[in-house]
C-alpha positions as CSV (number, residue, x, y, z in Angstrom):
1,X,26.7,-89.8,-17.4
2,X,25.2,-90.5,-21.1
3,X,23.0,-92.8,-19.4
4,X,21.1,-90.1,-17.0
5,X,20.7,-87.7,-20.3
6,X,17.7,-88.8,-21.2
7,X,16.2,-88.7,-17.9
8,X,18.0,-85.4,-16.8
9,X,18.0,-82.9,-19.7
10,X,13.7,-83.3,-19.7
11,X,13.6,-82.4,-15.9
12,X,16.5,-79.8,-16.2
13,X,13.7,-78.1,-18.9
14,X,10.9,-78.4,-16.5
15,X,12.6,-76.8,-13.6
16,X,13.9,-73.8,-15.9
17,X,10.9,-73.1,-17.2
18,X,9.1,-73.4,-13.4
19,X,11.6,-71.4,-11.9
20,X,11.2,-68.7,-14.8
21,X,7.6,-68.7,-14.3
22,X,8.4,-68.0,-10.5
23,X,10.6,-65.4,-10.8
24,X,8.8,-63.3,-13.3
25,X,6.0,-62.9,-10.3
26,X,9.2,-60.6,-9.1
27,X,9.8,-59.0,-12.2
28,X,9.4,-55.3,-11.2
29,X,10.4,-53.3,-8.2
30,X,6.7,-52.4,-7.3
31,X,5.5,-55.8,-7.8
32,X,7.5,-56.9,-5.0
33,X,6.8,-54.1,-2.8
34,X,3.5,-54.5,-2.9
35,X,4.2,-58.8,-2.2
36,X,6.0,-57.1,0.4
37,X,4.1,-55.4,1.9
38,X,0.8,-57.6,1.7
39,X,3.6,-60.6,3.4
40,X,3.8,-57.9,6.5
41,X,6.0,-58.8,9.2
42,X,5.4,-62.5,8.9
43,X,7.9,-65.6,8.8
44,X,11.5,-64.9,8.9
45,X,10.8,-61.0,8.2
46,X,10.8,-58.8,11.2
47,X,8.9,-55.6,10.9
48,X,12.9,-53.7,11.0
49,X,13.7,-55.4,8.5
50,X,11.1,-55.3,6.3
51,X,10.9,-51.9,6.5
52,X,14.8,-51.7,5.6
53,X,14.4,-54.1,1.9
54,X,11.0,-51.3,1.5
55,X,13.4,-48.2,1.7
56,X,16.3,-50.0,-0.1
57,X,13.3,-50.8,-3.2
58,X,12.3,-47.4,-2.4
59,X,15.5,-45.8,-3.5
60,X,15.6,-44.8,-6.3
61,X,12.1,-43.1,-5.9
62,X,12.2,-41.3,-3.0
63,X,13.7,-37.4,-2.6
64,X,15.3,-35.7,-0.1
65,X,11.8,-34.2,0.7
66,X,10.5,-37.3,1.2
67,X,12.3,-38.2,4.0
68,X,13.3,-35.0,5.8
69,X,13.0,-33.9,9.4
70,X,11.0,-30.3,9.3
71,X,13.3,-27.7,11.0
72,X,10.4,-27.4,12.8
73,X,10.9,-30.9,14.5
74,X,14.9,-30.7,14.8
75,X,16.8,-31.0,17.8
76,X,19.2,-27.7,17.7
77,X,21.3,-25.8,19.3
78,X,21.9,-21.5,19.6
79,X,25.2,-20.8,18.6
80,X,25.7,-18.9,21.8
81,X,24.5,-22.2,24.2
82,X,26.7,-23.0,26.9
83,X,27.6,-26.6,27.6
84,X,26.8,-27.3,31.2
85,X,25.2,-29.8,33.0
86,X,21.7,-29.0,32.1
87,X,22.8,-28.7,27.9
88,X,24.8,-31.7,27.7
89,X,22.2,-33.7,29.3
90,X,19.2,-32.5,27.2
91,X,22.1,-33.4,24.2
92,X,22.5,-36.9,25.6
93,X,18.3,-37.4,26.3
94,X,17.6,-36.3,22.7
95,X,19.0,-39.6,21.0
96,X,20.7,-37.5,18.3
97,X,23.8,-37.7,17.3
98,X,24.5,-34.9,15.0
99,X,22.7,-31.8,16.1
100,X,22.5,-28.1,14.2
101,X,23.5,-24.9,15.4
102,X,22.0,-22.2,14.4
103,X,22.5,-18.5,15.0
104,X,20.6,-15.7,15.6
105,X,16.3,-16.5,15.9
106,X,16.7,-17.8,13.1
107,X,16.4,-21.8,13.3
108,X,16.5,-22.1,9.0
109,X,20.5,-20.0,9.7
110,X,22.2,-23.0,10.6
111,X,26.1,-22.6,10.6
112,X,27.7,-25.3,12.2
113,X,27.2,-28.8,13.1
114,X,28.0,-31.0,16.8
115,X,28.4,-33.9,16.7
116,X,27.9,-35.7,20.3
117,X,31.5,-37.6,20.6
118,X,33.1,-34.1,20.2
119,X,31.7,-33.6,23.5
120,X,33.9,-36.7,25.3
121,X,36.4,-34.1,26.6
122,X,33.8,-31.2,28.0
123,X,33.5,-30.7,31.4
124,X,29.4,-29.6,31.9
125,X,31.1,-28.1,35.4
126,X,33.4,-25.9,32.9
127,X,30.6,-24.2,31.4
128,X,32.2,-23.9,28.2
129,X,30.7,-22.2,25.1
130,X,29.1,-24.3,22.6
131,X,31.0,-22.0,19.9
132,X,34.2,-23.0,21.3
133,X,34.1,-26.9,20.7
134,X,32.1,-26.2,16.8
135,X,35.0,-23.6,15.9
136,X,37.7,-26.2,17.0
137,X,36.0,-29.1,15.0
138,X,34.9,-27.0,12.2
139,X,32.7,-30.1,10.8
140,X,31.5,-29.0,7.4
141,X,27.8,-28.6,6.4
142,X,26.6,-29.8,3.2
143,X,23.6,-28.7,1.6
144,X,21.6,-30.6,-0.7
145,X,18.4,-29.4,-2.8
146,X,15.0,-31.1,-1.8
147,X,14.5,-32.6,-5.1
148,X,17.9,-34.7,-4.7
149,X,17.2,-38.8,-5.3
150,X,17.9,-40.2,-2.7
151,X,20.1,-43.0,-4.2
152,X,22.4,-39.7,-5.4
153,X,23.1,-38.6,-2.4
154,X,24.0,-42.1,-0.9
155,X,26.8,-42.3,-3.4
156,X,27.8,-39.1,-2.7
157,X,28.3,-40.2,1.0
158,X,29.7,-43.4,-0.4
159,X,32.7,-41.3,-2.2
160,X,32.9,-39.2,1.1
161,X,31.4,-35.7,-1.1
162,X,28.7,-35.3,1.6
């Protein structure tokens, strides 16, 4: 072992400072976004999950804002809806999994929330009211200001607060 010192300790130096010299091209979060995104979906990247290490960089930067779906856009419900065949299939086509319900006109009046597996025990040939199966769920809503960071509110999730 005392023999390879000599030999060893020199290259051990060299790689350190090589590998430090490498790494430092990394040294900030936006330098290796833009690397990121100049790399595109290349290699072993796929565009997914490229896009998933951009947001996960992207983190600590972003607001609630940022990433929102305009009421405008949402899939929602009326409060008075009834869940028949034609309801719980637009439900179902829509790809959503959590979908508002609002009362009134009103779309920004949002009081309840459905979530689509509360709908494994409806019958669409019972007609039920949508009112009926968001009363006996009661899922809460939780509001959050548009000037949230978005790495808040993940640990809020995280500690089961939102």
């Amino acid at each position: 072992m005392l023999a390879a010192f000599p030999l060893c300790y020199p290259l051990s130096r060299l790689l350190d400072w090589a590998l430090r010299q490498e790494l430092s091209v990394f040294s900030t979060r936006e330098r290796l976004l833009e690397t990121l995104r100049a790399a595109g979906p290349h290699g072993d990247l796929v565009r997914e999950e490229l896009a998933m290490v951009q947001g996960a960089l992207e983190l600590r930067t972003k607001v609630v804002e940022d990433v929102l779906t305009p009421l405008a856009d949402c899939f929602m419900l009326r409060s008075d809806a009834v869940l028949d065949f034609a309801t719980v299939s637009e439900i179902l086509r829509s790809g959503y999994t959590r979908i508002p319900v609002y009362e009134g006109d009103r779309r920004d009046n949002i009081v309840d929330l459905l979530f689509v597996k509360d709908l494994a025990f409806v019958d669409p040939d019972d007609c039920t009211p949508l009112q009926t199966v968001t009363r006996f769920y009661r899922r809460p809503l939780h509001c959050v200001f548009n000037d949230t960071r978005l790495d808040t509110l993940l640990e809020e999730f995280k500690k089961g607060e939102a």
